[in-house]
C-alpha positions in Angstrom: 86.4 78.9 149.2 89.7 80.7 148.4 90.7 84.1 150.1 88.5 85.2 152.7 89.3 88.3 154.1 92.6 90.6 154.1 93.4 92.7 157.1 96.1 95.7 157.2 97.1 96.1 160.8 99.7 99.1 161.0 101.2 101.0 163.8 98.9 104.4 163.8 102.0 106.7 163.8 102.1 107.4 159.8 99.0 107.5 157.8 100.6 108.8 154.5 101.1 105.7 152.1 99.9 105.5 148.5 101.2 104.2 145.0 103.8 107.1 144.3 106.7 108.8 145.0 106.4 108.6 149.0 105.9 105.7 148.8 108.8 103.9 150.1 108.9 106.2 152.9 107.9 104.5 156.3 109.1 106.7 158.9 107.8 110.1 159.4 108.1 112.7 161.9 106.4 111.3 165.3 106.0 112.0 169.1 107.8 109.3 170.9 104.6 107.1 173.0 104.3 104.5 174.8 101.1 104.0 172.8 100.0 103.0 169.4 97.3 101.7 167.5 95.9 99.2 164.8 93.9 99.5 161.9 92.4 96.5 160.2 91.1 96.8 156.9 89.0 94.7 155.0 89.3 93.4 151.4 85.3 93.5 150.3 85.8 91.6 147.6 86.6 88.4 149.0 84.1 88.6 152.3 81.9 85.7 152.0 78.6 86.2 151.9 77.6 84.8 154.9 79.6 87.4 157.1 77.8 90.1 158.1 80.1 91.7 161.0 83.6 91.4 162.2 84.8 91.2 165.9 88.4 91.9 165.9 89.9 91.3 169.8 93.3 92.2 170.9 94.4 90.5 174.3 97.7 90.3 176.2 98.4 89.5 180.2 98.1 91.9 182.4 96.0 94.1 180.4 92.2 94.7 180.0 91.1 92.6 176.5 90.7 95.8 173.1 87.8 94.9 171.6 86.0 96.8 168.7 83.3 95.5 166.1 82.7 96.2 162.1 79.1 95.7 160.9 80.2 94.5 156.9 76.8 95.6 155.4 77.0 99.2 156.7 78.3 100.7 153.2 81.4 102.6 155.4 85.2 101.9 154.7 85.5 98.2 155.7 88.2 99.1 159.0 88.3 99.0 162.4 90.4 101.4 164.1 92.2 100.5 167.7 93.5 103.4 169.5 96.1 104.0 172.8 97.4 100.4 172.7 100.3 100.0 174.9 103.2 99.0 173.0 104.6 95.1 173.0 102.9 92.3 171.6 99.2 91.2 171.3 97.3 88.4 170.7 94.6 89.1 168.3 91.7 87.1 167.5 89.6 87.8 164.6 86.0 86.5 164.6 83.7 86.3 161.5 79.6 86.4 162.4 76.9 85.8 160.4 73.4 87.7 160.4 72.4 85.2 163.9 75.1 86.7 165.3 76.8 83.2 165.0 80.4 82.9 164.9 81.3 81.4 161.4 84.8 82.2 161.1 87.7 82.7 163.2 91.3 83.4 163.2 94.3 84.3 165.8 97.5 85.4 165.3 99.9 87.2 167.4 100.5 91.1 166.1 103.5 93.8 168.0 103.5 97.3 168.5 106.6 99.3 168.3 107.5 102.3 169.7 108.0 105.4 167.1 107.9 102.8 164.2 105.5 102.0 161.4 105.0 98.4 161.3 103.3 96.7 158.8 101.1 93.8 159.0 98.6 91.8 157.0 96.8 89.2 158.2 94.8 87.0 155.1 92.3 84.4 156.6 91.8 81.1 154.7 89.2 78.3 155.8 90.8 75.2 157.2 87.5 73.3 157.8 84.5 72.5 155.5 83.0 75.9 155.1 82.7 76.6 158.9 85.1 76.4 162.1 88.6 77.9 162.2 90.5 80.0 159.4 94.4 80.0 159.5 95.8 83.7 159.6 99.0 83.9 157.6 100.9 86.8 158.3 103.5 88.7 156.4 105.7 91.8 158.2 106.3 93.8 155.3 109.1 96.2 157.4 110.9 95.6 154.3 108.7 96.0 151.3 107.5 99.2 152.3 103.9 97.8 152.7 104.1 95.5 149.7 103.0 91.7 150.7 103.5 88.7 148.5 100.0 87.0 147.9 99.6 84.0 149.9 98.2 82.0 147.3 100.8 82.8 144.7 101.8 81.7 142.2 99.2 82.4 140.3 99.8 80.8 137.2 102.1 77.5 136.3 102.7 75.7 133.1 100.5 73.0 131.5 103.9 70.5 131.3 103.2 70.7 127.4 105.9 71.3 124.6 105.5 75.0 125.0 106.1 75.4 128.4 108.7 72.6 129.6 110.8 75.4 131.7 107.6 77.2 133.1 105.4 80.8 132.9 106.3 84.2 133.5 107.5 87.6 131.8 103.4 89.0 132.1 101.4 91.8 131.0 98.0 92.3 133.0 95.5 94.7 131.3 92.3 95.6 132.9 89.6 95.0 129.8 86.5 96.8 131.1 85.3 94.8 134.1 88.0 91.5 133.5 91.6 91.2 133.2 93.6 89.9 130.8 97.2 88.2 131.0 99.9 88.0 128.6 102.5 86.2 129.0 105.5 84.0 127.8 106.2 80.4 127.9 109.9 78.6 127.5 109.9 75.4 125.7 113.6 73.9 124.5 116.1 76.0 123.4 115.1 79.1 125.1 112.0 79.6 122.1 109.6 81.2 123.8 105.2 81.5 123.0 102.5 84.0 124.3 99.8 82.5 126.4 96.5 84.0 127.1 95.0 83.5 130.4 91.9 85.9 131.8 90.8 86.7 135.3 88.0 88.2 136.6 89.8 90.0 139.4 93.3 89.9 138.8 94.0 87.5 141.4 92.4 83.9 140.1 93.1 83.0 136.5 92.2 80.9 134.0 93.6 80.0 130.7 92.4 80.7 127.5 93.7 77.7 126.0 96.2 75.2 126.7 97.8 76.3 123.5 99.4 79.5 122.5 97.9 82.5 121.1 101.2 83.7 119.3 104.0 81.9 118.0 107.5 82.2 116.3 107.4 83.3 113.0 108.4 81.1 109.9 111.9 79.7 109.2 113.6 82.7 107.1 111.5 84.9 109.2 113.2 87.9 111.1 111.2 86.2 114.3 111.6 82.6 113.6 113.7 82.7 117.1 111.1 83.3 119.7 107.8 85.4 120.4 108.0 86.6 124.3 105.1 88.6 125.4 105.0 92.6 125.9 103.3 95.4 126.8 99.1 95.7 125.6 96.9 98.8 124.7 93.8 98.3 123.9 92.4 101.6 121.4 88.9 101.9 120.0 88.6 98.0 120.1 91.9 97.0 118.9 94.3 95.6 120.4 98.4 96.3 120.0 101.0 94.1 121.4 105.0 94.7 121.2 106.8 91.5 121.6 110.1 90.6 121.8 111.8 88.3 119.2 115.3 87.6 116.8 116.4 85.6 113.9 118.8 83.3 116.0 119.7 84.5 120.0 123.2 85.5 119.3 122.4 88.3 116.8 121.0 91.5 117.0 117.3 91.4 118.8 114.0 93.2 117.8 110.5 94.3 119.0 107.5 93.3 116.8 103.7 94.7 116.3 100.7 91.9 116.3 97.5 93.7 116.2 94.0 91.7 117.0 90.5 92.6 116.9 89.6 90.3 120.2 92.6 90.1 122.0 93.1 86.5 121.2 93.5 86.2 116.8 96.7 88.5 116.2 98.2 89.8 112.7 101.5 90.5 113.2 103.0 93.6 111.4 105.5 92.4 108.9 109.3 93.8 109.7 110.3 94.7 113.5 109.4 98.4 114.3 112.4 99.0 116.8 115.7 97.0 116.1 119.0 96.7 118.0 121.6 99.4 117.9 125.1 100.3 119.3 124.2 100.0 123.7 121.5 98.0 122.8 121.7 95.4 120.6 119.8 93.6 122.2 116.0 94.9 122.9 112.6 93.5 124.9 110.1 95.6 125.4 108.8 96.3 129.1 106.5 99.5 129.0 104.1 101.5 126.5 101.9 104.4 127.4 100.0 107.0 125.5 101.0 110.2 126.9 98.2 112.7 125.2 98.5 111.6 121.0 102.3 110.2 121.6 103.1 106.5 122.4 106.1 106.3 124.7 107.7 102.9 124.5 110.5 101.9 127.5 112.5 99.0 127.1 115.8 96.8 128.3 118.8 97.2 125.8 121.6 94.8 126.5 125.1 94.7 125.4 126.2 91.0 123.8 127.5 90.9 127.6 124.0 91.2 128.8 125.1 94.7 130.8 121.7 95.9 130.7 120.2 99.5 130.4 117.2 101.4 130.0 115.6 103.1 127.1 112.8 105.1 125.4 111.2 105.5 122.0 108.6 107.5 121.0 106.1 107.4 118.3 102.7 108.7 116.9 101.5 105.9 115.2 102.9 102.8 117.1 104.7 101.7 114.1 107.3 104.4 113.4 109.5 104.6 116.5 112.3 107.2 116.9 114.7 106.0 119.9 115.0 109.4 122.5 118.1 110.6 121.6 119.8 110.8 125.0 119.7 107.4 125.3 119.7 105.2 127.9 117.5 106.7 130.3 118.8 104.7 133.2 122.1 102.7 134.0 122.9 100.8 137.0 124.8 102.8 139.3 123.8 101.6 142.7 125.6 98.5 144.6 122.7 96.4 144.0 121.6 96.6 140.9 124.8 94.6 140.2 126.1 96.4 137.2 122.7 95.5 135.1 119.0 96.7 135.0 116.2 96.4 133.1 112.6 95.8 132.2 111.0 99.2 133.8 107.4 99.1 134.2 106.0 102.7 134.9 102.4 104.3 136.3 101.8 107.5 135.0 99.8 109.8 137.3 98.9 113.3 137.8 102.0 114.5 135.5 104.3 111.9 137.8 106.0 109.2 136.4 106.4 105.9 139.1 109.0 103.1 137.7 109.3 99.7 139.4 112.7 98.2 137.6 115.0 95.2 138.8 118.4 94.3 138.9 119.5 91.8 136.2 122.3 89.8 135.8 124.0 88.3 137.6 121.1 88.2 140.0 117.3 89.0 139.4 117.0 89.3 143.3 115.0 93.0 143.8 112.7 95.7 142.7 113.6 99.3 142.9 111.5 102.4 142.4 112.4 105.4 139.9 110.5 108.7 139.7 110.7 110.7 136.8 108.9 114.3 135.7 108.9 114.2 132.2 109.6 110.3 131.9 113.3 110.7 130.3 115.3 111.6 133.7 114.7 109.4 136.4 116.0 109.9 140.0 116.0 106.4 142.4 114.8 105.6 145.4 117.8 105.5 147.8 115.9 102.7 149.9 115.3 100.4 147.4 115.5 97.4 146.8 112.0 97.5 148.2 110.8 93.6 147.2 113.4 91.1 147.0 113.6 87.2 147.4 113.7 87.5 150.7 110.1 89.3 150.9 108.7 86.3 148.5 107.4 83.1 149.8 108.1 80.9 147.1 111.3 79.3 147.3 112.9 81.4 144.1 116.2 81.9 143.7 115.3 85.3 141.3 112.8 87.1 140.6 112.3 89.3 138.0 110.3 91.5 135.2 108.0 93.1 137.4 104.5 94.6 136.0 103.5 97.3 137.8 99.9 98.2 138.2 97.0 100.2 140.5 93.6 99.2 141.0 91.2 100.8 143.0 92.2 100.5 146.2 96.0 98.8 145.7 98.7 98.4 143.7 100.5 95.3 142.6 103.2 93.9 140.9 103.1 90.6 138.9 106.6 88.9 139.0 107.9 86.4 137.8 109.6 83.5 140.3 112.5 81.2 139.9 112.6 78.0 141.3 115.9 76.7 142.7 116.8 73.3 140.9 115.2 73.7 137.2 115.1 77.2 137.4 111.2 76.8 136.6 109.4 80.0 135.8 106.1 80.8 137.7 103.6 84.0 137.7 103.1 85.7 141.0 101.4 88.8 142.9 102.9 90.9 145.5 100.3 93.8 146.7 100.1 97.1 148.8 96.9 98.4 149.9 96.1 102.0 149.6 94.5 103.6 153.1 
């Protein structure tokens, strides 16, 4: 049995979070108290189906026990709200029944209230025994990540320990496919030649490979993308599939982005010259973003200098195979302390007329994400508080991380990342997450 159940317990002081622009803002306007509260909300999707009710029980010395109770099968929003809790820290204790009223499941962990602060915490409940008995809580204050919470099981997705992928996973493209997902992404063999993998999920969070082989590869010898073939962004129109990927003739020349086209998502023809090539600030191009704003494609991608000083930039089209590069170009520089002097690899939500960027910091460090929001998707204003995800907020043991893909789904967001492993520098694929109350 993999993930059980995922609580949000928060300080009931804010109740404003969501997947744009206010996003990173925790604190709002509140009446000091000396009294708080909890909401714990429920993940449906990975309940077992055995549970039918959830007893959630807060207890601390001196104090009468806070109890309340969640019938599962009720068809209401799957939380349980604790009110007037005196601040400080509790013990809770999280019990799962099934229809006899026997208790199944259980978990404990210890959660604090804080005066005139929104505190975030989620609790994820994982089986230790055979199917029955105790479940370990693990628990993640996202103070920092502005509600975002790396997935415990991460990473989602290592390499095979073939020829293709000797240095690892990462740089991936999800794309919801009716009721599955789909995964692109790159592999790193020697020599920094690079393949697109395939791997498919039926809920974003457990994935399987398509094959152990790779769906796309390098092009010929003489070809303009004999180099490599990284992964980039998906649309999926009327059936067909389009997929931008990154690629060169050798690394220390000029880089392009090339068209593959498929039918299935899995046999690609590849278009046969690069439809956006390097120019003056950006020599050096990969592909990050692509969105269909009404009958115009809108392409955002990393240019670098030969130095790597990376920037951000937009191209536009209305056939996805002539592109004409937005003439104010770039977009975005790297004008804040830690971005380092280099960004890069923006991946954008487009909502309601708003545009939300996630982008990172790039060398010399891949350490954070920051957020960018944006009008009319060509001028951007940042997020003061970012970086908002970091190493720091991962638990893998990565000494970078980096080309975030940003996405929303029902009720969260998340953002697959890439990890790097201290030693080899191993890529892996990973899932950070906010849930939207």
């Amino acid at each position: 049995m993999k993930l059980l159940i995922c609580l949000t317990s928060i300080v009931i002081l804010t109740l404003q979070f969501s997947c744009s622009k206010e996003e990173p803002s925790l604190i709002s306007q509140v009446t000091p108290s000396e009294q708080g509260g909890i909401s714990l909300k429920f993940d449906p999707t990975n309940i077992p189906d055995n549970v039918i009710s959830v007893v959630a029980t807060l207890s601390r010395e001196g104090y009468d026990n806070i109890s309340a109770s969640l019938n599962l099968l009720s068809g209401n929003d799957a939380e349980i709200l604790l009110e007037e809790i005196p601040v400080g820290t509790w013990h809770l204790k999280v019990d799962a029944l099934n229809e006899d009223t026997n208790i199944v499941y259980s978990g404990e962990a210890d959660v604090t209230i804080l005066e005139s602060i929104t505190a975030q915490v989620y609790l994820t409940l994982y089986p230790t025994g055979n199917g029955t008995g105790s479940i370990y809580i693990y628990v993640t204050w996202a103070t920092s990540g502005f509600g975002w919470f790396d997935h415990p099981a991460n990473p989602l997705l290592t390499k095979i320990g073939n020829s293709y992928d000797l240095y690892g996973v990462g740089h991936s493209y999800v794309l919801k496919d009716d009721e599955n997902y789909k995964m692109y992404y790159s592999s790193q063999s020697d020599n920094s030649v690079t393949y697109v993998y395939l791997a498919t999920s039926p809920d974003g969070l457990n994935w399987t490979r398509y094959s152990d082989m790779p769906i796309l590869y390098p092009g010929n010898p003489g070809s303009w993308d004999q180099g490599r073939c990284s992964a980039g962004p998906v649309i999926k129109e009327n059936g067909n599939y389009k997929m931008y990927y990154q690629s060169f003739y050798e690394v220390d020349g000029p880089w392009a982005i090339g068209l593959a086209t498929s039918s299935d998502g899995i046999s690609w023809t590849k278009y046969p010259t690069p439809v956006l090539v390097g120019g003056t600030w950006d020599i050096r191009l990969r592909p990050s973003e692509l969105l269909k704003i009404g009958d115009e494609y809108h392409l955002y991608y990393t240019g670098f200098s030969y130095s790597y000083d990376g920037e951000i930039g937009l191209a536009t089209s209305t056939d996805g195979i002539v592109w004409t590069k937005y003439t104010d170009n770039p977009i975005m520089v790297s004008d804040k302390a830690w971005e380092n002097g280099s960004i890069g690899f923006p991946s954008i939500l487009y909502e309601n007329g708003t545009y939300n960027m996630v982008y990172q910091s790039y060398l010399p460090e891949n350490t954070g994400f920051g957020f960018a929001y944006s009008n009319d998707g060509k001028t951007w204003e940042k997020d003061d508080s970012s970086p908002f995800f970091n190493t720091e907020d991962s638990i893998g043991d990565f000494i970078k991380i980096g080309w975030a893909n940003y996405r929303k789904y029902e009720n969260e967001c998340r953002i697959y990342y890439t990890g790097f492993a201290l030693g080899d520098g191993e890529w892996t694929i990973c899932v950070a997450r906010k849930f939207i109350l």
